[in-house]
N, C-alpha and C positions, 0 to 999 in steps of 0.2 A: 668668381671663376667657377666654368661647372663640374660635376665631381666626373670622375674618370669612369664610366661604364666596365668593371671587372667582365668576361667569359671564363666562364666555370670548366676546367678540363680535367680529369684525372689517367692515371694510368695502374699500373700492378708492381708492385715493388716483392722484394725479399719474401719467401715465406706466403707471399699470397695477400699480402697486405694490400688493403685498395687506397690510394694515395692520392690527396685532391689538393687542387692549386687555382689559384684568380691572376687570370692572363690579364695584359695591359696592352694597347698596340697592334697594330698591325704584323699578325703572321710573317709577314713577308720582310720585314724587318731581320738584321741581326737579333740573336736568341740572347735573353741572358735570365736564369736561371737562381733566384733568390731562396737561400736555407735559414733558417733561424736557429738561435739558440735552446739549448734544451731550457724548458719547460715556457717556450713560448708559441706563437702563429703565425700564421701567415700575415695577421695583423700587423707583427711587432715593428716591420720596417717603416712605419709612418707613413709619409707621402712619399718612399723612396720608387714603389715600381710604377708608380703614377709619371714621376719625375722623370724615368730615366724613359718612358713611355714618350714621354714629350718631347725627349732627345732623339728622338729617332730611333728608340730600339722596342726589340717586345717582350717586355718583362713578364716573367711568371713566377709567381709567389707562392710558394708548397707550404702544405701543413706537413712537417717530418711525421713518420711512423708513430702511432700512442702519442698526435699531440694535434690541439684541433679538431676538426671534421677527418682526420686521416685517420684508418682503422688502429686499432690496436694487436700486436702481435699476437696471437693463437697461443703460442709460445713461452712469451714476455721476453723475448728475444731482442734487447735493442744494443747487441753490440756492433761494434766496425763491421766485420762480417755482411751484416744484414743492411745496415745503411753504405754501405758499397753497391749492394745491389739496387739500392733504393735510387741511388744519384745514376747509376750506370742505364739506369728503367729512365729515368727522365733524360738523363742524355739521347740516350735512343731517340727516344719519342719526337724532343723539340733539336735532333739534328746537330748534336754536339754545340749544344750553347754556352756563352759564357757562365761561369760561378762563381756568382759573390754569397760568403756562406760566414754564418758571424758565427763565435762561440764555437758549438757543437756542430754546426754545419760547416764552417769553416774545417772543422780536423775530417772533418766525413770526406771534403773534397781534396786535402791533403794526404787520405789514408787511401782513399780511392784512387787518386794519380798515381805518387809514387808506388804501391802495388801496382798499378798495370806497368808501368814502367820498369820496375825492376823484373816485370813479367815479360817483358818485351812487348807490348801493347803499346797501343799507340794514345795518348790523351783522351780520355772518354769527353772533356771539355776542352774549348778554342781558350779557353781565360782563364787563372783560379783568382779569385779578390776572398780574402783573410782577414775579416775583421776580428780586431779583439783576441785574435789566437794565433800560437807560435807553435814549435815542434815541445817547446815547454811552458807550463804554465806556473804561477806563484800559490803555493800548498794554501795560503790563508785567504787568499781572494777564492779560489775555488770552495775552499769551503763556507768561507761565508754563503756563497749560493746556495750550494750543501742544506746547509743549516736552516734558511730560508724556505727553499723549497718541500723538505721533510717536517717543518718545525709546527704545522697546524693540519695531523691529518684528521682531525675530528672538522676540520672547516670550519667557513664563517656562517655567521646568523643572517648575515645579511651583506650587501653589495658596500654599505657605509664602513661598516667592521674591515670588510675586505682592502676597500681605499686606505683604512686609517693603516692598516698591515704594512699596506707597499709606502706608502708615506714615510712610517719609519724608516723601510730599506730601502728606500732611494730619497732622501731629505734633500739632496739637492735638484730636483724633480717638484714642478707644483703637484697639489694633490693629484691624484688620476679623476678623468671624467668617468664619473658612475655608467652613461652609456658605453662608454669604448672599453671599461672594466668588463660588462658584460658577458663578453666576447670572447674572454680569456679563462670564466667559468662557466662551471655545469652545477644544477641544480641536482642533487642525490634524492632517492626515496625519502631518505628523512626530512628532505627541504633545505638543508644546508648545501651550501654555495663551494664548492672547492673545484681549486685548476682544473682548467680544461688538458689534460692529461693522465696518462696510464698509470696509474699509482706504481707497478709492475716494471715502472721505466727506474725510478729508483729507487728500487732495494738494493739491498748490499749486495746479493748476485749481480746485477745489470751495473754496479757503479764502478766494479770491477773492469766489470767489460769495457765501458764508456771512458775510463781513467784516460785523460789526458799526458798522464803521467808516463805512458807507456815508453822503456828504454828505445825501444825503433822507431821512435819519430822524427830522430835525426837522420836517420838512415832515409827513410821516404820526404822530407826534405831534399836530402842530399837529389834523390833522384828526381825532382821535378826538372821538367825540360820543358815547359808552355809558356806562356808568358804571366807571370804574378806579382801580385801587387797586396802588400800588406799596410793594413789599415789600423792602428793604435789609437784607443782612447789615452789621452795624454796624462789621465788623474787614474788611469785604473789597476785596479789591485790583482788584475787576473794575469796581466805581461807587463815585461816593464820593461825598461829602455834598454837594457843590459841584454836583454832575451829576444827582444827586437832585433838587437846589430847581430845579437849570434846567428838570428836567422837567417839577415842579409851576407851574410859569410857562407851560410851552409847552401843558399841559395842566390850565386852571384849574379842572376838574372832581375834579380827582383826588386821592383821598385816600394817607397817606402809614404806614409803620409802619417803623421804626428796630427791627429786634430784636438785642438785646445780647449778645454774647459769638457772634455766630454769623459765619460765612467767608461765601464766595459759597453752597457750597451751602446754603442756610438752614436747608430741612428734616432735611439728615441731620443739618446742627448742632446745631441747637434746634426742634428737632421738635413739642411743644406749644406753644412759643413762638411758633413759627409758625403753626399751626393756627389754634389759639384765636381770634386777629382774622380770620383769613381766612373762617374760617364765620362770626364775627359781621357781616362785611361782607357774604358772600353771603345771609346771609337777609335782610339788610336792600333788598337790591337783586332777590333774584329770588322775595323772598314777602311780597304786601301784611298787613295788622295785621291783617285776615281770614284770614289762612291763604290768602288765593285766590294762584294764579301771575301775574306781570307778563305783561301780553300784549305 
């Protein structure tokens, strides 16, 4: 099968941040609009904008603020705030497209709806898709991340050290390909290998900010009014099932998918597992039985 030709598009986010993404499909296509989690890329989602690319839509896959080829804040500025304006800059741009937003992205298009909405604004996105995150999250799955991602800021010696790192944090994962590793480090002056991200994203200032924890996440919950669809890894430690149904209470619109044997991250887990319902929900919601677009 041949590989999917990415188009490089960027636009201007929060602060001034230059923010860059790999479009999939045909423009003219329904939009749909992919966020990763904190401290990953536009890579993370596997074959997913390829996939959904296939399905008739046109997928664009962002590197978030301070992660990837996307600038790093001026500032070190990576709260709700600033990625409101970051997802609001790409809705502009690609015409109110769908959001599927995992983790971190996921709460960016959670904190960005309901804000506008309890603003009186109208949906900056046609769709929200929620993978992997609720209006709350599990204190010790989060920090395991935490932990993870702060735990080597001296870096590795090399791209095998780096593999053997994620190896241990994701044991039910085969090793990582050394090439597709690559991708997700930068080489420092010193020659050491460390994440491709803004060291400045998590310090203790910025984790504050970023806290999933935040008491009003039920509240902006409460206020989504588009159509949503949350997506649960069935093994993972960051939502759990409990936190899931509180969601589908707080948000009576919303639909729900359980995928099996998958961790937080879904898609690297279970990659068609994932997919699969998520374009079947997105054509359902942003293409009438005429083929015409939702206005």
């Amino acid at each position: 099968m041949a590989v999917m030709k990415a188009t490089h598009i960027e636009c201007t986010g929060g602060n001034g941040v230059r923010l860059v993404a790999d479009a999939y499909g045909d423009p003219a296509n329904p939009t749909v609009l992919l966020l990763h989690g904190g401290g990953q890329n536009r890579h993370s989602w596997g074959g997913t904008a390829a996939k959904l690319a296939g399905g008739g839509l046109y997928a664009v896959s962002a590197d978030m603020r301070g992660h990837g080829d996307s600038g790093w804040d001026p500032f070190g500025d990576y709260g709700m705030g600033v990625l409101r304006a970051d997802v609001e800059a790409w809705c502009t741009l690609l015409g109110r497209p769908a959001l599927v937003g995992a983790s971190m992205g996921g709460m960016a298009g959670l904190r960005t709806e309901g804000q506008r909405s309890m603003e009186g604004l109208p949906p900056a996105a046609r769709a929200l898709v929620m993978v992997d995150i609720a209006h709350r999250s599990e204190p010790d799955g989060v920090q395991r991340i935490v932990d993870f991602m702060t735990g080597r800021p001296e870096g590795y010696t090399s791209l095998e050290e780096a593999a053997d790192a994620v190896a241990g944090y994701l044991p039910h994962r085969p090793r990582p390909n050394i090439e597709g590793l690559a991708r997700n480090l930068r080489v420092g002056d010193d020659g050491r290998y460390r994440w491709h991200w803004d060291p400045a994203f998590m310090d203790l200032a910025t984790r504050g900010r970023i806290s999933t924890a935040h008491n009003d996440n039920e509240a902006h919950a409460r206020a989504l009014h588009l159509p949503v669809l949350l997506v649960r890894g069935r093994m993972s430690d960051v939502v759990s099932e409990e936190a899931a149904q509180e969601f589908l209470t707080l948000v009576p619109q919303a639909e729900y998918v359980d995928v099996g044997g998958a961790h937080h991250m879904v898609a690297g887990d279970r990659n068609d597992a994932f997919t699969d319902p998520v374009v079947e929900f997105l054509h359902r919601v942003l293409v009438l039985p005429a083929g015409e677009r939702r206005e």
